[in-house]
N, C-alpha and C positions, 0 to 999 in steps of 0.2 A: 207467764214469765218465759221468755227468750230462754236460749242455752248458756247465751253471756250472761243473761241476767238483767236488769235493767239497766236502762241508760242513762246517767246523769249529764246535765249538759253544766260544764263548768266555765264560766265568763269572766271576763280581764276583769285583775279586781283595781280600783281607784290607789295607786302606789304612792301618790301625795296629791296634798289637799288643793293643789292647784293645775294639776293635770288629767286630761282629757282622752288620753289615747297613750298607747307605746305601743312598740314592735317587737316582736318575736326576734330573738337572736336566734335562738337552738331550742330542738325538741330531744328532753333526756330519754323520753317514753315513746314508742312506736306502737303503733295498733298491733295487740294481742299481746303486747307484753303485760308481767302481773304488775299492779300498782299497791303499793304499803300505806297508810295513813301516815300521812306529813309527811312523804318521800317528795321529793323535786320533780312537778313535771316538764318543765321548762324554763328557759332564761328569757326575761324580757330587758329592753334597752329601754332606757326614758330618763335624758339628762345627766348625762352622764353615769347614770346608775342600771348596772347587771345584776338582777332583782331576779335570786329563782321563784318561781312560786311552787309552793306544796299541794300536794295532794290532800283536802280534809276526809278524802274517800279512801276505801281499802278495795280493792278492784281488779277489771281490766282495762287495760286503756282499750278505749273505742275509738271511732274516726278522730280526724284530725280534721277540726275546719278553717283555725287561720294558719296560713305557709310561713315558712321562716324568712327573715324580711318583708313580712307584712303589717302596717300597722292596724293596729285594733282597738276601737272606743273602749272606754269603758265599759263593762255589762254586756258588750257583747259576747257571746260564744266562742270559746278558743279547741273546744275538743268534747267529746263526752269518754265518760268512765262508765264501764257497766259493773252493777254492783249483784251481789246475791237478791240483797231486800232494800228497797225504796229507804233513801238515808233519810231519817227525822228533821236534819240541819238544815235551817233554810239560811238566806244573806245576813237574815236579822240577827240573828244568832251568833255571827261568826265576830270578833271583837279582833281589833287591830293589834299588829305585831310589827316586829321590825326585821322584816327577809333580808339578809347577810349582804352585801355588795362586794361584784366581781371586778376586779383592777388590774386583768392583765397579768399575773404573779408570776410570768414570765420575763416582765418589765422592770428594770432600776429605778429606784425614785428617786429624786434632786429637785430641788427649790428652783422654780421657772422664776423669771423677771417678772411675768404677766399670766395672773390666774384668766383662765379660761372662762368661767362660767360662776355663779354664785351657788348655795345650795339652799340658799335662803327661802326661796322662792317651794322649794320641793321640801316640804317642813312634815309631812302627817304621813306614815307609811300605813299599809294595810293589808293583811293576806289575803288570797284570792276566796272570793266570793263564789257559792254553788245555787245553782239554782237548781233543785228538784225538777225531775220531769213530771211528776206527778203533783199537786200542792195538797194531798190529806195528808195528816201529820196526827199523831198522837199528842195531845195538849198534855194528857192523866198520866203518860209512861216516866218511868224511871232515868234523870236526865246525869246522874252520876258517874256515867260512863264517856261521858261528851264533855270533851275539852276546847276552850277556845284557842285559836292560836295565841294569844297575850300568855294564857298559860301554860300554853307549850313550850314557851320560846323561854318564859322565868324556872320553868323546869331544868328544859332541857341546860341553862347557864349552871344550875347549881346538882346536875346531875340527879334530880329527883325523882322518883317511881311515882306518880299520880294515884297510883291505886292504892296504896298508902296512906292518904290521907282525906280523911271525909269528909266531904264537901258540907258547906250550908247556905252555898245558892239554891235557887229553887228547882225543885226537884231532885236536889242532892248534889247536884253539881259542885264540881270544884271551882272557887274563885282565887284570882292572885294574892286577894289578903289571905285566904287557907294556906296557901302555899307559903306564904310569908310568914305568918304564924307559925305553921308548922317548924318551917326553919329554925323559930327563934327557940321555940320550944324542945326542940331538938327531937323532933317524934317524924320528922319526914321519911323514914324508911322505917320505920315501924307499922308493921299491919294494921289498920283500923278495926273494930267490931264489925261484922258481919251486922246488917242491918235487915229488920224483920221487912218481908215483902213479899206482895201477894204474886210478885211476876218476879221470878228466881232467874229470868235469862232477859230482863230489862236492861240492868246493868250491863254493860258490856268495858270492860278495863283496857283502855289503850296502853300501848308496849312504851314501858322507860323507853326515855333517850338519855342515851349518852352523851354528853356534852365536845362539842369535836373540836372546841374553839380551846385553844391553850395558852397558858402564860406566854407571852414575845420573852422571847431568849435576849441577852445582847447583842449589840453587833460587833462586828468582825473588824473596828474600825483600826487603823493603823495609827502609831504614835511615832512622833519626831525624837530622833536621836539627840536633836539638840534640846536646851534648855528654854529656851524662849520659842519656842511652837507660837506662829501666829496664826494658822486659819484651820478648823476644824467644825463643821456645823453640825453633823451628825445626824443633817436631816437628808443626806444624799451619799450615794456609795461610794466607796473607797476604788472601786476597780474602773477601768475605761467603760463609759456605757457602750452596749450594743448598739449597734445599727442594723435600725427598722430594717428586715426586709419586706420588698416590694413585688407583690405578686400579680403577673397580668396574664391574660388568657392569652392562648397561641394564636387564635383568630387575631386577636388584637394586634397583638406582636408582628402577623403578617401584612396587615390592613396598613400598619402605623410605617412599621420597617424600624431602624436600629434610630431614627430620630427624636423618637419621643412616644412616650408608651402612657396610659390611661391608669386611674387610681380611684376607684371605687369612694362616692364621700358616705364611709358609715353614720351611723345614727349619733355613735357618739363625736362626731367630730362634726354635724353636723349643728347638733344641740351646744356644743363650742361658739362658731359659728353666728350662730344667730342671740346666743348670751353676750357675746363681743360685741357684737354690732348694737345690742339693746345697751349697753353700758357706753360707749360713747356717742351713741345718737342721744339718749335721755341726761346723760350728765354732761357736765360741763366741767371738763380737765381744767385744774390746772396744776404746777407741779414747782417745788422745790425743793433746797438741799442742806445739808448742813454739814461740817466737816468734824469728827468726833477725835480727839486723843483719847485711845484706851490700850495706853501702854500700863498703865497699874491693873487692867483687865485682864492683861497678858500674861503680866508675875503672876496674878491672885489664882487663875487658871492653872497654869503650870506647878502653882506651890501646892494647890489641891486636887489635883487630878486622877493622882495616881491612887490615895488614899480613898479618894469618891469611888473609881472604879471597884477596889477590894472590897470598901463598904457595900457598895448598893450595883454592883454587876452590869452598872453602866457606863458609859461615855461623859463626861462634864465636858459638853458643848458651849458655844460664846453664843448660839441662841437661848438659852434659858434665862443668860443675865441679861441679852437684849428685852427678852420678854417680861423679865420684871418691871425692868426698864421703863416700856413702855405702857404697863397697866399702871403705876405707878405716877404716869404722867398723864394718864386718861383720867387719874383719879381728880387731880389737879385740873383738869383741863377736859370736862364730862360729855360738850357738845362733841368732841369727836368720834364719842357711842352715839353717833343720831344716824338716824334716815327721816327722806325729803318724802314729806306725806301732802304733797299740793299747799294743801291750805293752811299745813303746821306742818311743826317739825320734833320728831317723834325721837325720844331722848331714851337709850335704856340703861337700864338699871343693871343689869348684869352685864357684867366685861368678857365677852365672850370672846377669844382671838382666835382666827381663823388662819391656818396655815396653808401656803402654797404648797403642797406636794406636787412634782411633775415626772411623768414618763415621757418615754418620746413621744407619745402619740395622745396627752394627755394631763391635765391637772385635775388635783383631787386639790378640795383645801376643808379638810377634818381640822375640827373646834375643840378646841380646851375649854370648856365650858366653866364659867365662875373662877375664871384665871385671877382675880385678885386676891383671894382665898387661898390659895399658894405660893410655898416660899420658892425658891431657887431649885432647891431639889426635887420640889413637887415638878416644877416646873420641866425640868429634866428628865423624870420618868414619862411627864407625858408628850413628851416631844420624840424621844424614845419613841414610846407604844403605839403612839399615831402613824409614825413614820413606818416602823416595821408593821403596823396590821395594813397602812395603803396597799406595800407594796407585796404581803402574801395575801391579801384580797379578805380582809376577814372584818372589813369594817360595817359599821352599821349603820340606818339612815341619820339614828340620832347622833351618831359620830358626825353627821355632813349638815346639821341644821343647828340654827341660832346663833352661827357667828357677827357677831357687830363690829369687828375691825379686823382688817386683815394685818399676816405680819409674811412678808418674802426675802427668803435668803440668797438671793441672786448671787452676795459673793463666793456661796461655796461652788461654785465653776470660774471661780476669778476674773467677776462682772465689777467693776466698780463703776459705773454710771448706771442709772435703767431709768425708764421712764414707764412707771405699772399703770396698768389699768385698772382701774376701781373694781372692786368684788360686788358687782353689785346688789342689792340697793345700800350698801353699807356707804358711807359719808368716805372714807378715806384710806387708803392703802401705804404702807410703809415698806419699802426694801431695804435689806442690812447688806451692804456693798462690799468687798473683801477686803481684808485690813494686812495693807501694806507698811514696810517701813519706808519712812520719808526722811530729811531735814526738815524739821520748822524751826523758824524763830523762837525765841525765848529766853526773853528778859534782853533783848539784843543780841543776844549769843543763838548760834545753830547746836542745835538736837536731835539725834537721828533719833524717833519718837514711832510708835505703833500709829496708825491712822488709817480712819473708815469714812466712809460715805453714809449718809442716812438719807435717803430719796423720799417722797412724804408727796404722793398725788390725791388730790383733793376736790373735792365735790363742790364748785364754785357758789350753788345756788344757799348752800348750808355757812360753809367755811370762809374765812377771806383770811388775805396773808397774815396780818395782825396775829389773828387767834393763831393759824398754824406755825407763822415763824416761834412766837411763846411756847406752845407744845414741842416744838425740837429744840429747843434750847433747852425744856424742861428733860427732854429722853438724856440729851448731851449731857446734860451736870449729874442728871443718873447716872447713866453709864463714866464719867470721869470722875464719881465719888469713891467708885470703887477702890478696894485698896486691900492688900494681904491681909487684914483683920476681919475684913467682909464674912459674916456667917450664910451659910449655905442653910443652917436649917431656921 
């Protein structure tokens, strides 16, 4: 044994079930520094997702073999860790998790016209896989002390001590139903029996984590002094957004002169990019509109708003009652949960809505999973929590998979036309346009009335006008049934 110790060689683990490679963003560990079991050794980029990966080693970090901005297959070698004693844990061993995604939390979010990229595609997450440099392993040792990441990661949410609670996987190992049990049973910080054994330092007990992720707070959003407040979406900030700066090298700067200077295309904008281009080269747009009164939307808002905020320490947004809205019209109207599977067309079952989140340099679109299962106020917390965990970066991959429709709030930057791009492979995208007051006609008399836009671009090979004009008629009489008696819960 070296003085480091041995060297593990540690390899890009497979981040989703459809991806091949990603790139190094940042190295948090430098050769010689100490490494902690489950501490971060680095950030990877792959589809829009800042994916750190953890250390399952406790260690030194040893060399570095892929560079920052490089990308790296699957399995292959990204560094070694030198450990005291050759780790037991091989790839097989190690059980998928869901590593946290980084979003810029320097950046304001707001509802883009046009999501960027789907997350559909990148569905199965997974921690980084070790390969031992040695392959003998103890089959007969004591595996109690060996946690997978799945169960680090349901620990680390509900803040539980693993040592605590005694495994009845094989070889003693803790598994997530232990943990889950334990929960219900309420014994998770309660010491276990010391258990008889013929190897007293087999066991080895990984350290609590502390749970760093926290309840979303409210937002800071501002209220209209007048009585009839028409636009508030609550999925974008109150303040002016920043402007991106632009950083270019002095070489460049010299070479170029004051006419025009160079922009690096990152990984994440690049994986934009080429999502864009796969969504309108594969589908076939096409797009329409419909014109909504939701002037009783506006009262009903206003008459509850302020009471919602004292109850439940949020915002009552005019997207929550779109998104009833709209589940409520998918219910009616089911082909537009499908995606185009070639030879059929794949219908699903859960209403899964997919929101645009957007920075300057970027859309996120995190899913409300099993949205028809909620009422209005549901609805509103999770528009809420999405929104504020985009923009302090604390979302998860299962926050960014399984959406079957998308929903874009374009008008809160006071868009009223868009034309979106499909999220794709989902069949069809909808943007909520900002709701201005107008004159309309009515009953042959003028009404200065609340009115919005509803945009509805569509996946030609699946959809045709027929069904989609029906489905926005159907959102429309939703959203104009509304009325001051309307319950929130």
């Amino acid at each position: 044994m070296s003085a480091k110790g041995n060297p593990t060689d540690v390899v890009m683990p497979q981040l989703a079930e459809s991806l091949v490679s990603a790139t190094i963003a940042k190295w948090l560990k430098q050769p010689g520094e100490s490494v902690d079991q489950y501490e971060p050794i680095c950030e990877v980029i792959t589809d829009k997702v800042n994916a750190e990966i953890p250390s399952v080693l406790e260690g030194i970090m040893g060399d570095i073999i892929a560079l920052e901005g490089q990308e790296v297959a699957v399995g292959e070698v990204i560094c070694q860790i030198h450990t005291e004693q050759a780790p037991s844990a091989t790839t097989e061993d190690i059980s998928p998790a869901s590593p946290e995604i980084t979003v810029h939390d320097d950046l304001p979010a707001e509802a883009l016209a046009t999501p960027a990229t789907s997350q559909s595609t990148s569905s199965v997450a997974s921690t980084p896989s070790v390969r031992p440099a040695t392959a003998q392993s103890s089959n007969n040792g004591s595996m109690s002390g060996r946690y997978s990441p799945a169960v680090q990661s349901l620990a680390a949410e509900h803040n539980v001590n693993l040592s605590c609670i005694q495994g009845t996987g094989a070889g003693g190992r803790v598994t997530r139903r232990d943990v889950l049990k334990a929960l219900d049973n309420g014994t998770a910080h309660t010491p276990p029996a010391t258990p008889v054994s013929n190897n007293s330092n087999a066991a080895q007990q990984a350290p609590s984590t502390a749970s760093n992720t926290t309840a979303p707070t409210a937002a800071n959003m501002p209220t209209s002094s007048t009585e009839y407040e028409v636009r508030h979406s609550g999925i974008h900030l109150s303040e002016t957004p920043a402007i991106p700066k632009i950083v270019m090298e002095e070489d460049q700067a010299n070479q170029l002169g004051q006419s025009e200077h160079l922009i690096n295309v990152t990984p994440l904008r690049n994986a934009i990019a080429r999502n864009m281009r796969q969504s309108v080269s594969e589908i076939p747009h096409a797009w329409t509109m419909i014109e909504v009164d939701v002037t009783n939307l506006v009262m009903l808002r206003n008459k509850v708003k302020d009471e919602f905020k004292r109850k439940e320490g949020i915002n009552l947004t005019y997207l929550s009652f779109l998104l009833k809205a709209v589940v409520n019209a998918i219910k009616d109207y089911p082909i537009m949960n499908s995606v185009w599977a070639v030879d059929k067309i794949i219908v699903k079952r859960d209403i899964n809505i997919a929101l645009a989140v957007g920075t300057e340099d970027s859309v996120m679109t995190p899913v409300i999973h099993k949205a028809d299962q909620k009422n209005i106020a549901g609805l509103a917390h999770e528009v809420e929590d999405l929104a504020r965990r985009t923009r302090d970066g604390k979302l998860k991959l299962d926050d960014m998979q399984g959406g079957t429709f998308t929903v874009n709030n374009t008008g809160s930057f006071g868009s009223i036309l868009s034309y979106p791009i499909i999220n794709y492979p989902q069949a069809a995208i909808l943007t909520f346009e900002s709701i201005v007051k107008k004159p309309v006609v009515i009953n042959d008399m003028i009404a200065v009335r609340s009115m919005a836009n509803l945009c509805l671009s569509l996946d030609h090979r699946i959809l045709d006008g027929v069904i989609c004009g029906r489905f926005l008629q159907r959102v429309k009489d939703n959203l104009e049934s509304y009325n001051t008696d309307t319950k929130l819960y």
